[in-house]
N, C-alpha and C positions, 0 to 999 in steps of 0.2 A: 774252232775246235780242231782242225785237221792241224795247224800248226803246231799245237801241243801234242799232237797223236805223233807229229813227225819230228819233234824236239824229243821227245819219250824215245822212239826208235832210234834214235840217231846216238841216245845216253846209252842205252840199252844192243848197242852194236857189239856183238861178241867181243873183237879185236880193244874196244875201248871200258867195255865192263869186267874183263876178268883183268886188263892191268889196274885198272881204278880199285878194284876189290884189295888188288895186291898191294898197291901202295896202302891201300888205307886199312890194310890187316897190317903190317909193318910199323903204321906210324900209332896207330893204337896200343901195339906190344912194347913198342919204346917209349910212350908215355902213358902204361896201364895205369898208375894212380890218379890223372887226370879224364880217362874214359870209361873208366868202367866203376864208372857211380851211378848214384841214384837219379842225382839230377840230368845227368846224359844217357840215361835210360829213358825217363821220360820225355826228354826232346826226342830224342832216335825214334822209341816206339809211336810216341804221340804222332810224329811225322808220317810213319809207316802207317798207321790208321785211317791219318786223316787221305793221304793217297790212296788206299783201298777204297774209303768211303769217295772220293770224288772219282776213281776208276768206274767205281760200280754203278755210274750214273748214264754209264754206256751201256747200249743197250745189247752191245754183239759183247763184249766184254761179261757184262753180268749174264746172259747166257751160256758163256762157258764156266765160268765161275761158279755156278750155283750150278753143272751139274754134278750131279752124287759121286759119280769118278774122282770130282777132281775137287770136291771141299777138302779130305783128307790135304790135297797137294799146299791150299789154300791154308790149309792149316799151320802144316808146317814153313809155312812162308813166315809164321813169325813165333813156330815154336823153337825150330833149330834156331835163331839167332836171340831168344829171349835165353836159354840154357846154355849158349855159349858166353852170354854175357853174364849172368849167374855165376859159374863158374870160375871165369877170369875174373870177376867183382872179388868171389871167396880169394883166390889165389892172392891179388893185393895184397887182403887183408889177413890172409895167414903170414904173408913176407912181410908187412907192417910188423905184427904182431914177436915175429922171430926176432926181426930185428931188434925189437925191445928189449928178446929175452924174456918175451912170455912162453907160456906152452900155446 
């Protein structure tokens, strides 16, 4: 267990999560018609679930997690990125759409 607690930290290192972020916000906006589907919605988020659900099988982990403070924070762990993808999903498909010459 501790190997995975310190593979997690080591993904999760400031210096290597916020470029990782970057590149892969970059490589998404240059090919939004291939990422911001349905079907990579449900890999993405299903991913992100099933990680929460095997996080919370800690016990100092689900202690902070579940307290009142911080479900809000917990929450928006997968509301800001479900509305970001929403949104770039519409975007696609209103530029699809133009492009046809539709309204």
């Amino acid at each position: 267990m501790e190997f995975i607690k310190d593979f997690i930290n080591a993904l999760t290192a400031p210096y290597f999560l916020i470029t990782a972020a970057a590149i892969l916000l970059f490589v998404s906006l240059k090919y939004a018609d291939k990422f911001y589907t349905n079907k990579s919605a449900l890999i993405v988020f299903g991913i992100m679930f099933g990680f929460l659900g095997l996080s919370v099988l800690d016990p100092n982990f689900r202690l902070i997690v579940t307290k009142p403070d911080n479900v809000p924070i917990v929450g928006m762990l997968f509301l800001v990125p479900f509305f970001t993808w929403f949104s770039l999903r519409e975007a696609v498909r209103n530029d699809k759409r133009t492009s046809e010459g539709k309204p």
